[in-house]
MARFIVEX-514151 format. One line per 2 residues: their letters; for each residue x, y, z of C-alpha. Coordinates in Angstrom, 2 decimals. Example, Ala and Ser with C-alpha at 12.3 -4.5 7.8 and 13.67 -1.06 7.14 Angstrom:
// residues 2
as = 12.30:-4.50:7.80  13.67:-1.06:7.14
***
This chain:
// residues 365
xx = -63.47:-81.74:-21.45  -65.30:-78.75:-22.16
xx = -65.37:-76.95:-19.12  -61.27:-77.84:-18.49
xx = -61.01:-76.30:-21.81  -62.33:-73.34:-21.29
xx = -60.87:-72.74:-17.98  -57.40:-73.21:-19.66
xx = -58.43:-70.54:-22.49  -59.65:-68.16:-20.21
xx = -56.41:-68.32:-17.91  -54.59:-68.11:-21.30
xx = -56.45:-64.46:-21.97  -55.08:-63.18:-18.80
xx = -51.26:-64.66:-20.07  -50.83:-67.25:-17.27
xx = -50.02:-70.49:-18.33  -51.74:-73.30:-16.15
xx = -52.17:-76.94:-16.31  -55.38:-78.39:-17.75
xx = -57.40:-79.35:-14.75  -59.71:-82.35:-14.34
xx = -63.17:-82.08:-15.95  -65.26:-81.32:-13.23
xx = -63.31:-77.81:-13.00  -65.63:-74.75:-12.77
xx = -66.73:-72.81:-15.77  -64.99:-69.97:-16.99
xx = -67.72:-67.41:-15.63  -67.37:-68.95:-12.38
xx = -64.87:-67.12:-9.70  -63.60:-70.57:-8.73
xx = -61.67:-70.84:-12.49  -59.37:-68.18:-11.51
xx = -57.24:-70.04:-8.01  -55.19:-71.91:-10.37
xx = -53.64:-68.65:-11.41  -49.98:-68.08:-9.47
xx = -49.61:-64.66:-10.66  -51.11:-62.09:-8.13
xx = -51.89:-59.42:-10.42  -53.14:-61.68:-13.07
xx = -55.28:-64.25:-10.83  -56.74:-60.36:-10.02
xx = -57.72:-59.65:-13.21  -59.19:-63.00:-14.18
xx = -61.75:-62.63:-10.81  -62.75:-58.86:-12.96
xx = -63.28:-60.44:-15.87  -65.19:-63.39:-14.44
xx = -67.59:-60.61:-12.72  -67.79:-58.45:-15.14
xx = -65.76:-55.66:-14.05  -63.30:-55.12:-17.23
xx = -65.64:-52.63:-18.43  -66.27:-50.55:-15.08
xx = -64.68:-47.10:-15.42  -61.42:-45.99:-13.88
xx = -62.87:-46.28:-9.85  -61.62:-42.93:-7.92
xx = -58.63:-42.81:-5.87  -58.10:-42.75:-2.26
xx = -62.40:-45.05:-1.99  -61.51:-45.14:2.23
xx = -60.03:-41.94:2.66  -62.33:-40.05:1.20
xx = -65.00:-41.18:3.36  -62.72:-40.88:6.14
xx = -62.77:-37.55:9.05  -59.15:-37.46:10.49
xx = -58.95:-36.78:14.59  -58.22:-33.47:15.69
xx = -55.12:-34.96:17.53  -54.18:-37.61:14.77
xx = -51.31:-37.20:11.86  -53.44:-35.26:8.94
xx = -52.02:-37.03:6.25  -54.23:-39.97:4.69
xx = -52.23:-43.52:3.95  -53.50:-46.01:1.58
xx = -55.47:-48.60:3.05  -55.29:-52.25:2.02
xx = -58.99:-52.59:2.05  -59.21:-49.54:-0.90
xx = -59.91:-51.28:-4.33  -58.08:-50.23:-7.32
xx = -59.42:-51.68:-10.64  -56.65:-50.62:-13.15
xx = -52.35:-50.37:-12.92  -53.08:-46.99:-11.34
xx = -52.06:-46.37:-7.89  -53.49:-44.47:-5.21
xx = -50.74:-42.39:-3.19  -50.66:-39.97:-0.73
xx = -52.06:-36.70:-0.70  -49.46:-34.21:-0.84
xx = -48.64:-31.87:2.37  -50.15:-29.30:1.39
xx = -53.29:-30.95:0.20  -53.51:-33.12:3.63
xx = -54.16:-29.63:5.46  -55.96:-27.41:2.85
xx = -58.55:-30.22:0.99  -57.20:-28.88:-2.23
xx = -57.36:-31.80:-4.90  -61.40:-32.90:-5.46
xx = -60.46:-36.58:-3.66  -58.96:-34.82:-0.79
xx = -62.30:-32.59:0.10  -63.83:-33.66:3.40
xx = -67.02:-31.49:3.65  -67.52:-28.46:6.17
xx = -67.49:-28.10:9.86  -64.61:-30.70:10.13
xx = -62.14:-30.04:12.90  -58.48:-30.13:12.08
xx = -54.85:-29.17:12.79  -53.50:-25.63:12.31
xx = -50.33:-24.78:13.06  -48.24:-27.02:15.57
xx = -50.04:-28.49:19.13  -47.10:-28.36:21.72
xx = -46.52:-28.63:25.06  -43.05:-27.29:26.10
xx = -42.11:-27.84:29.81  -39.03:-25.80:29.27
xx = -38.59:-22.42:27.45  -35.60:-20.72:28.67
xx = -34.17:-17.26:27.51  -31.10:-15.32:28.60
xx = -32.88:-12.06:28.19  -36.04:-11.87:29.66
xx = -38.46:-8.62:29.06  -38.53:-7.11:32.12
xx = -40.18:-3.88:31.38  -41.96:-3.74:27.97
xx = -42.20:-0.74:26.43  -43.58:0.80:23.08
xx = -43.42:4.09:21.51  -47.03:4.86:23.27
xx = -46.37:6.19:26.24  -49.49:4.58:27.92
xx = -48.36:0.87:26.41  -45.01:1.00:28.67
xx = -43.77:0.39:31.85  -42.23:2.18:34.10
xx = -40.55:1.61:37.23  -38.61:-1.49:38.20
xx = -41.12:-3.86:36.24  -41.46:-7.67:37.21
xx = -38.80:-9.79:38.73  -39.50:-12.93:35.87
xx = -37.55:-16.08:35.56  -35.28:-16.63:32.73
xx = -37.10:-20.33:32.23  -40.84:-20.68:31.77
xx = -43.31:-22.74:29.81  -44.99:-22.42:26.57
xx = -47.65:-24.41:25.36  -49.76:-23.86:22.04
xx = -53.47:-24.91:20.69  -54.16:-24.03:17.02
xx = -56.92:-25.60:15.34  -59.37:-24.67:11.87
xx = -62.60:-25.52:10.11  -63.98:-25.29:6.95
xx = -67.28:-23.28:7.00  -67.99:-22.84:3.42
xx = -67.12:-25.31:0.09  -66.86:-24.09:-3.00
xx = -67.71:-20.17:-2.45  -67.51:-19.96:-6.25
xx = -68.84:-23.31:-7.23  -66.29:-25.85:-7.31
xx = -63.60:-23.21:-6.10  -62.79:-21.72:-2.77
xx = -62.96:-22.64:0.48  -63.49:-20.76:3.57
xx = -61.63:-21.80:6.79  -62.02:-20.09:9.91
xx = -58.86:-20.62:12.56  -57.92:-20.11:16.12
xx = -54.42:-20.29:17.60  -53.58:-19.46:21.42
xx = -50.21:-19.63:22.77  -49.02:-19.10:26.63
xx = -46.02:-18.32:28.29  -46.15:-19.62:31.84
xx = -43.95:-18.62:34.79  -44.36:-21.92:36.27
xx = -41.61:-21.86:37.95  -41.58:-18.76:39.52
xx = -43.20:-19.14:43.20  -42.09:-15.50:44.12
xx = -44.35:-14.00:41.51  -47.82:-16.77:42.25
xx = -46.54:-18.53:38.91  -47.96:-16.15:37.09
xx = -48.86:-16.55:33.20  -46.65:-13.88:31.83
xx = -48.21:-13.65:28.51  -50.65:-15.46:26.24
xx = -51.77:-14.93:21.97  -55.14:-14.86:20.92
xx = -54.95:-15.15:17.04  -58.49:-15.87:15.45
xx = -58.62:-15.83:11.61  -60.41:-16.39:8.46
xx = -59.13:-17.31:5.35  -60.16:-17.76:1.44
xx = -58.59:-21.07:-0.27  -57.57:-21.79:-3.68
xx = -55.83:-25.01:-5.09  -53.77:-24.30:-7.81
xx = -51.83:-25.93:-10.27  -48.75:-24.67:-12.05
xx = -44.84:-25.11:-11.78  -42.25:-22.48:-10.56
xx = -38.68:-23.86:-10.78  -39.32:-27.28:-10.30
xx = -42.03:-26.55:-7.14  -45.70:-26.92:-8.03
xx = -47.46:-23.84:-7.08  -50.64:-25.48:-5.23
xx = -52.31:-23.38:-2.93  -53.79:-19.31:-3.05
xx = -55.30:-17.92:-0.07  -56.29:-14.18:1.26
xx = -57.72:-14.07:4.53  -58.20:-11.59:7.71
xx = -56.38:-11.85:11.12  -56.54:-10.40:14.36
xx = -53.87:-11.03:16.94  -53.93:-9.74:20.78
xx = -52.91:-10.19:24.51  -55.86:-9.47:26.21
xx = -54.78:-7.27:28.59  -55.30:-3.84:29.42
xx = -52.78:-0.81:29.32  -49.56:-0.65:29.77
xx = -49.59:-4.45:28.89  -51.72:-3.73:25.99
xx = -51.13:-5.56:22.57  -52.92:-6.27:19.21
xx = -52.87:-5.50:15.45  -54.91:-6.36:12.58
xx = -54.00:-7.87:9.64  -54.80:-9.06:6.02
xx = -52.86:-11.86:4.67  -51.61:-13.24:1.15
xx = -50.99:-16.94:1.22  -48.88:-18.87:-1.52
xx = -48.01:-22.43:-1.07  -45.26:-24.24:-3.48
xx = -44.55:-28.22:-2.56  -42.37:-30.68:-3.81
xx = -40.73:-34.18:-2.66  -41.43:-33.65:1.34
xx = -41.03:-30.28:0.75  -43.52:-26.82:1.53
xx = -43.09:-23.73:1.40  -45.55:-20.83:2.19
xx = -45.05:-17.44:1.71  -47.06:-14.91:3.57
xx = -46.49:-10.93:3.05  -49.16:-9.18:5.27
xx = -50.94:-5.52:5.14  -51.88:-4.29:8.77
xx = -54.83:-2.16:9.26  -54.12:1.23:10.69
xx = -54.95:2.50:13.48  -55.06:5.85:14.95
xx = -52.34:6.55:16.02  -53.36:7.51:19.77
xx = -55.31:4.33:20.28  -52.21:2.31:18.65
xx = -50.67:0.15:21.54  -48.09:-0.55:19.10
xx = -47.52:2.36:16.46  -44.14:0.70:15.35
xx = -45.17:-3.13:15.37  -44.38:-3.94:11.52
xx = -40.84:-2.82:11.71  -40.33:-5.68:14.52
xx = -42.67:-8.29:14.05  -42.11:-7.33:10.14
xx = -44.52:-7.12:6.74  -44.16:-10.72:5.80
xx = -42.85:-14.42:6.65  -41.41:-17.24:4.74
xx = -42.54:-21.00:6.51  -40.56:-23.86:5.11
xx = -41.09:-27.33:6.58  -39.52:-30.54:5.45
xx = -40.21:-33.96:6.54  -37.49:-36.78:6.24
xx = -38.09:-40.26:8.09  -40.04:-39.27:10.19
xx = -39.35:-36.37:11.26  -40.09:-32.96:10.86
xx = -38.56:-30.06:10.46  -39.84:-25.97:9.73
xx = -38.03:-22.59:9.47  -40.01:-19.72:10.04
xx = -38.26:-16.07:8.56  -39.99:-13.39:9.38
xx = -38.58:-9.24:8.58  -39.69:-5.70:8.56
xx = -38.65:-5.41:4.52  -37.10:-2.13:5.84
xx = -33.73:-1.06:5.85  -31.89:1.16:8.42
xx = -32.85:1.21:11.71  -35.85:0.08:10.55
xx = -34.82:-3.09:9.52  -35.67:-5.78:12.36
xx = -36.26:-9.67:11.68  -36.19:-13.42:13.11
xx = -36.18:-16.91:12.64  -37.58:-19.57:14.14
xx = -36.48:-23.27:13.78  -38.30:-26.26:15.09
xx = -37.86:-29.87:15.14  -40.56:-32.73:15.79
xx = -39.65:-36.42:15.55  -40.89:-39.79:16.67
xx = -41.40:-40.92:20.56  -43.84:-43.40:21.68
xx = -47.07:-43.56:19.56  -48.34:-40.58:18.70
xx = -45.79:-39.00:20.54  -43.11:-36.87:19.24
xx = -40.68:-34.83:20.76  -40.76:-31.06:20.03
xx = -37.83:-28.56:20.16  -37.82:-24.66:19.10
xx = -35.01:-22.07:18.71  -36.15:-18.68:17.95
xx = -33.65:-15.44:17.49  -34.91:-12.22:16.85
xx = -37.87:-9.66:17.51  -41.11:-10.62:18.42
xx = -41.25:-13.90:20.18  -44.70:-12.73:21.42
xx = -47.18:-9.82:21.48  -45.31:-8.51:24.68
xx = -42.14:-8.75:22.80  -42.47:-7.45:19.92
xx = -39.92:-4.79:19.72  -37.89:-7.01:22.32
xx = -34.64:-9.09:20.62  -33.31:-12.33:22.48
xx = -33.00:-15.99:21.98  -35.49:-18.57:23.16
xx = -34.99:-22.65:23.61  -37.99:-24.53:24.22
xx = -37.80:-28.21:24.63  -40.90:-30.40:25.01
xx = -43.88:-33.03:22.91  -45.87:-32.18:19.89
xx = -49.25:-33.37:19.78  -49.82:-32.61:16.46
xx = -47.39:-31.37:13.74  -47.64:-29.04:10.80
x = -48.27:-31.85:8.63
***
């Protein structure tokens, strides 16, 4: 009766009452003493304490994740696995949105040379305007056409590729990261067999960028992410088709609840003023943006605001909407709406209204 006495007592230190068992039961230290236990939870904490782990210390969150490199092409954000092993009431959860880009929380930190998402993979079949740029211009006389200018259909595609990498862990010990990104976007007269479906304009936009995390509350939003980094954006192609400007960036993330916002004023490197293909650019494509994205069952949504901070006839802006949400897989549906200046390089002192209807391959978040 010893051993079926002990059994009971142990069960009884966990708070589950049991029956008393037969006397060839196990003894206490063996695993076997705990399957009489109903209780989940409790028959879990009997098997710790019959292996000696009641005295382990608190084990760190998110065991699988952490050891885990997401797919360029796969949804960023980690989700608890059911082979991860807590070994106290606390519960691993999700890494923020924020943090599931940026590796800004020590658990969340994946190493360097890791390929991930950017800003939003999408292919978009259709991208019509009513108000197609016929004959770009800019206050440089050599960066405009003249003439008739191209014949270009009103409908097009656009497609996008933006990726980044960490190159660089803890510049300043544990803080600071530096990430190094690439985005390229392409309009595409597809449709247009007149002109030899011609690619009417494509975005090269490489970048580098110093990380913070941060922690501190604003109105309810937790302030979690500083940045400062250097950008360069361009056509690649040569007068009067010319674009480009040079840029350093501020980058301030807030998050709550689904919720991110990112603010991004910007200070553009001048140029002289003869080799400028775009003396004016700032007062269109403006001195700052404001990127909200939410994400509600599923889906996905982001609002892009972008102005000149200006006023006048200097004050030019726009606004860009998008929507990404569930298909097949990892297939989601994409739409865009944009209104305002600057829909690309080409455009950037041009105003219209784009739709653009197509997949996402990989969202903001």
């Amino acid at each position: 009766m010893k051993r079926s006495t002990a059994a009971v007592l142990l069960a009884l230190s966990v708070g589950t009452p049991v029956t008393v068992a037969h006397a060839q039961n196990p003894d206490p230290t063996d695993i076997r003493a705990c399957t009489a236990i109903e209780s989940d939870a409790q028959r879990l904490a009997c098997y710790d304490h019959a292996t000696g782990r009641v005295n382990l210390p608190i084990a760190q969150k998110r065991v699988v994740e952490a050891t885990t490199t997401p797919s360029i092409f796969s949804r960023d954000r980690q989700k608890p696995s059911s082979t991860s092993v807590e070994t106290n009431s606390e519960v691993a959860t999700p890494l923020s949105l924020l943090d599931s880009r940026w590796e800004l929380s020590p658990e969340s930190k994946l190493g360097t040379y890791n390929i991930r998402g950017y800003k939003p993979v999408y292919v978009l079949p259709a991208f019509l305007t009513s108000n197609q740029n016929n004959q770009p211009r800019s206050p440089n006389p050599n960066n405009t056409v003249t003439g008739q200018g191209e014949q270009l259909d009103n409908v097009e595609a656009k497609f996008q590729l933006s990726l980044k990498a960490k190159v660089w862990q803890g510049v300043f010990g544990d803080a600071g990261d530096l990430w190094v990104g690439y985005t390229q976007s392409s309009r595409w007269q597809v449709y247009n067999s007149q002109l030899s479906r011609p690619f009417r304009e494509t975005n090269y936009e490489p970048e580098a960028m110093l990380v913070f995390g941060t922690h501190y509350r604003v109105f309810g939003w937790e302030g979690r992410m500083l940045g400062i980094g250097v950008n360069h954006q361009s056509n690649g192609r040569g007068d009067p088709l010319s674009r480009n400007w040079n840029r350093v960036i501020a980058n301030v993330g807030f998050e709550r609840n689904g919720w991110s916002v990112m603010l991004r004023p910007w200070w553009r490197v001048p140029e002289s003023h003869r080799d400028d293909d775009n003396p004016d650019i700032s007062d269109y494509m403006g001195r700052g943006e404001v990127q909200i994205v939410h994400e509600w069952r599923g889906q996905e949504f982001g609002m892009q605001l972008r102005h000149s901070l200006r006023g006048g006839s200097r004050s030019h802006g726009a606004a860009r909407f998008s929507w990404s949400f569930p298909m097949a897989g990892n297939l989601r549906g994409y739409m865009e709406v944009f209104k305002g200046y600057g829909e690309s390089l080409i455009d950037y002192n041009h105003n219209a209204t784009y739709l653009g209807l197509g997949v996402s391959l990989l969202d903001w978040y």
